[in-house]
VOZAGU-945809 format. One record per residue (C-alpha): x, y, z; residue in one letter. Coordinates in Angstrom, 2 decimals, decimal comma, m for minus. Example, Ala and Ser with C-alpha at 12.3 -4.5 7.8 and 13.67 -1.06 7.14 Angstrom:
REM VOZAGU-945809
xx / yy / zz / resn
12,30 / m4,50 / 7,80 / A
13,67 / m1,06 / 7,14 / S
END
This chain:
REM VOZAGU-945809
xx / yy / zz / resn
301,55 / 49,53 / 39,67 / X
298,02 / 50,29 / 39,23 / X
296,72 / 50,58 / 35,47 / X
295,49 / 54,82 / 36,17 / X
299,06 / 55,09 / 37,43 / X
300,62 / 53,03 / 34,46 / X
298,59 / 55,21 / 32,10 / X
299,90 / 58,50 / 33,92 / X
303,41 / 57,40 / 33,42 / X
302,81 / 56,32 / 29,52 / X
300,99 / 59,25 / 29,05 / X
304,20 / 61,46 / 30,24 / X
307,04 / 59,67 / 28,67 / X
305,07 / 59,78 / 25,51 / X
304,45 / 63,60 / 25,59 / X
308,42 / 63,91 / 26,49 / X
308,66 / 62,10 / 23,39 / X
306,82 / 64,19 / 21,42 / X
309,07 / 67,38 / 23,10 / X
311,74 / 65,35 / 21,98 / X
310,55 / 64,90 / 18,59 / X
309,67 / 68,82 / 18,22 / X
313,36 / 69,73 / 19,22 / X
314,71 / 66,95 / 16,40 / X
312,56 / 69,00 / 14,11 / X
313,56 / 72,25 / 14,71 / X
317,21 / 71,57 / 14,76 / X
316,90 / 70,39 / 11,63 / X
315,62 / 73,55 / 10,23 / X
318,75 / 75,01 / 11,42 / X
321,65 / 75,22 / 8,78 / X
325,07 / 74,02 / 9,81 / X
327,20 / 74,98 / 6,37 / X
325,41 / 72,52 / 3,84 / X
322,15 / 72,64 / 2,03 / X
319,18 / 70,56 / 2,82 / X
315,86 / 70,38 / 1,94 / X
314,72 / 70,24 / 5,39 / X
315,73 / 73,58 / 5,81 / X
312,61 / 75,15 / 4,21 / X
309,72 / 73,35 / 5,95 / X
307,61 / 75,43 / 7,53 / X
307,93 / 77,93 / 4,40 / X
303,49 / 77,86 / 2,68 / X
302,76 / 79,01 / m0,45 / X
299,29 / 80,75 / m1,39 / X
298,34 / 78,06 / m3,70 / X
294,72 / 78,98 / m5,27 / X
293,97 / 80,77 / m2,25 / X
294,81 / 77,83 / 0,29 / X
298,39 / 78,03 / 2,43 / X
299,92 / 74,71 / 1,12 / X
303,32 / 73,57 / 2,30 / X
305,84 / 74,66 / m0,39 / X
307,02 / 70,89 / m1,03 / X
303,68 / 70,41 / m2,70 / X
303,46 / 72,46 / m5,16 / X
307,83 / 72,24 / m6,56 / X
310,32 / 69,62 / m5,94 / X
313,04 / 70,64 / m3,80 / X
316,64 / 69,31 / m3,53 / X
319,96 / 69,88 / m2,72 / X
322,09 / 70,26 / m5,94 / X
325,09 / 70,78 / m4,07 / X
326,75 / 71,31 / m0,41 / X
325,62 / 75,26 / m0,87 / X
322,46 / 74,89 / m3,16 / X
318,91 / 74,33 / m2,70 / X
316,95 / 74,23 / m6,25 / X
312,71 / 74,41 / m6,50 / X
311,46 / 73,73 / m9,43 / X
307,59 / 74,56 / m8,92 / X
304,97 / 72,13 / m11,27 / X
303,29 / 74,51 / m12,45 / X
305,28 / 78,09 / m14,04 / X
302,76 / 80,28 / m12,47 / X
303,62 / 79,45 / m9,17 / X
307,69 / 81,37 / m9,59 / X
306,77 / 84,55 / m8,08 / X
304,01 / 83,07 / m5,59 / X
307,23 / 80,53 / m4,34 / X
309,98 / 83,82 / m4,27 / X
307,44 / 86,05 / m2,22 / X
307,13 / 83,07 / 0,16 / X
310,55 / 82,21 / 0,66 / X
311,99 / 86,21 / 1,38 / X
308,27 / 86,27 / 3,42 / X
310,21 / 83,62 / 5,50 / X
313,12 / 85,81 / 6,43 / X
315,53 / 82,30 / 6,52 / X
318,10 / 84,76 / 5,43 / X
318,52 / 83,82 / 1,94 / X
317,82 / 85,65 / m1,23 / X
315,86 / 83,15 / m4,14 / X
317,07 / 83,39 / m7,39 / X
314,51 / 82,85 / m10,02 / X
315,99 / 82,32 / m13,53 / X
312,38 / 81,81 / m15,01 / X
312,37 / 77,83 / m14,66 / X
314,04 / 77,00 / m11,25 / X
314,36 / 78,85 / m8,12 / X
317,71 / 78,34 / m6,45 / X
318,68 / 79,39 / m2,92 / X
322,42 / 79,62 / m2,88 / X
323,38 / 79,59 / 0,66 / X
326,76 / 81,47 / 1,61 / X
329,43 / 80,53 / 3,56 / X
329,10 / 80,56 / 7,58 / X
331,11 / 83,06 / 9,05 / X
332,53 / 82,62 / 12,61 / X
329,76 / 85,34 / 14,11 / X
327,22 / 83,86 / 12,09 / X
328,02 / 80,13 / 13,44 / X
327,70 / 81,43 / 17,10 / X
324,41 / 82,83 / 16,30 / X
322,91 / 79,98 / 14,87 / X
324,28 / 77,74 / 18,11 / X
322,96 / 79,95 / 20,78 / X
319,42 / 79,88 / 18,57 / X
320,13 / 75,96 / 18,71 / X
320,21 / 76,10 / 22,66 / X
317,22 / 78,13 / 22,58 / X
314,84 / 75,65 / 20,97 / X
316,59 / 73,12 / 23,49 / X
315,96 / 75,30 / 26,37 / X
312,25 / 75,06 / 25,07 / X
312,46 / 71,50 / 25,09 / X
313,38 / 70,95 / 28,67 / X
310,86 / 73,62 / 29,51 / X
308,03 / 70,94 / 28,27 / X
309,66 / 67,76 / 29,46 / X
309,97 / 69,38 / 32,63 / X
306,16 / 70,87 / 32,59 / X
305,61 / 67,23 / 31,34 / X
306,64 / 66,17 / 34,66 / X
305,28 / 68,78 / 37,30 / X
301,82 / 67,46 / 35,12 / X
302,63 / 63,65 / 35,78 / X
303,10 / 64,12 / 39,21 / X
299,73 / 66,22 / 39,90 / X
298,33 / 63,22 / 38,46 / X
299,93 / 61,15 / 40,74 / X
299,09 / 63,13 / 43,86 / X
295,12 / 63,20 / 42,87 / X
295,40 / 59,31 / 42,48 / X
297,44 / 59,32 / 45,91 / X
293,76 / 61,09 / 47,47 / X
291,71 / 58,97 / 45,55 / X
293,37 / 55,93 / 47,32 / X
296,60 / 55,33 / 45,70 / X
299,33 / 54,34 / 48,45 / X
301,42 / 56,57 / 49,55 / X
305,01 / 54,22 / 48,65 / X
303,53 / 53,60 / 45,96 / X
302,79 / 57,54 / 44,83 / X
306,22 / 58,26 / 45,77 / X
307,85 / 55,40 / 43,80 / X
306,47 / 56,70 / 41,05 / X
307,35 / 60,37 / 41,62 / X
310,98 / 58,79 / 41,75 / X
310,38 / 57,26 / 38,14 / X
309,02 / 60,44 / 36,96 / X
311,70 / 62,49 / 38,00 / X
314,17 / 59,37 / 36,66 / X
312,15 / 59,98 / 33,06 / X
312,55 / 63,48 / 32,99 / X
316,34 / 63,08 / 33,90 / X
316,88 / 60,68 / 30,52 / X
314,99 / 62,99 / 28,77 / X
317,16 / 66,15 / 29,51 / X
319,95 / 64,08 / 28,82 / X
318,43 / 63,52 / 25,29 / X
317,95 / 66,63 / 24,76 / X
321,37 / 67,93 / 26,02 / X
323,07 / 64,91 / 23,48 / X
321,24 / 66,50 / 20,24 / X
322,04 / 69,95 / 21,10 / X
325,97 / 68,94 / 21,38 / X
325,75 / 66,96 / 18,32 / X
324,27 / 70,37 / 16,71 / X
326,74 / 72,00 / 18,19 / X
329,76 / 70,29 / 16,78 / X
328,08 / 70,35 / 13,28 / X
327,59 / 73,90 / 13,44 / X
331,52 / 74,84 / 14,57 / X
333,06 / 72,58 / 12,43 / X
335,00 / 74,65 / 9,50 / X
END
């Protein structure tokens, strides 16, 4: 294998990594039944007139399997933290008691549960999308080093191992989104 065409297939499985990585991410966002911290990243805060992620201005944790609790470090920031969080739309209503602001999250209904896994397959559909882009981009690569001299076994061996990385990536993908699944449906 020639080092351009060992750097075209690096460069794709590590981008399919990174899809990979995104979808992880995402899922996590995604409540199945219990609380977790995780569940609010993505959620700024205008902190002296700079958007600052909303674990750096309050200390989040889980108090229990249905409660989230932010305590802000510094008071002022109660409302600024509220307007953020229903800005969100997560679907949960903050309740400020002066010193803490608690999420409490309510129980998953059967509807809701169904909802939450078809917005699961969603972000997983997204994820093939991009390993699969990942691909069609490897092997463009592949074809310009095929013109520039490349042989042509040789381009079409490593087609085969592109399309054999995007397969075990899909795969990937598929296992997380089951996992997610079964989290989500269990009662």
């Amino acid at each position: 294998m020639t080092e351009e065409l060992k750097m075209v297939m690096d460069d794709a499985a590590e981008s399919m990594q990174k899809a990979i990585n995104h979808l992880e991410a995402e899922l996590i966002k995604i409540r199945a039944g219990k609380a977790n911290p995780n569940m609010i990243d993505g959620i700024f805060v205008d902190y002296y007139g700079s958007p600052t992620a909303l674990q750096q201005v309050a200390n989040v944790t889980a108090m229990d399997a249905r409660t989230i609790s932010i305590q802000p470090w510094e008071k002022n920031m109660l409302s600024v933290i509220e307007r953020a969080i229903i800005a969100a739309n997560i679907g949960i209503n903050p309740q400020n008691d002066g010193n803490i602001i608690r999420l409490f999250l309510p129980p998953l209904t059967e509807e809701r549960r169904k909802e939450l896994v078809k917005r699961c397959n969603g972000e997983g559909e997204n994820a093939k999308i991009s390993v699969r882009n990942i691909r069609r981009d490897a092997i463009e690569d592949i074809k310009k080093l095929q013109k520039d001299g490349l042989s042509e076994d040789a381009a079409k061996d490593a087609e085969g191992d592109a399309q054999t990385m995007t397969d075990k990536f899909i795969a990937l993908v598929e296992k997380h989104l089951v996992a997610k699944e079964k989290e989500i449906m269990s009662v």
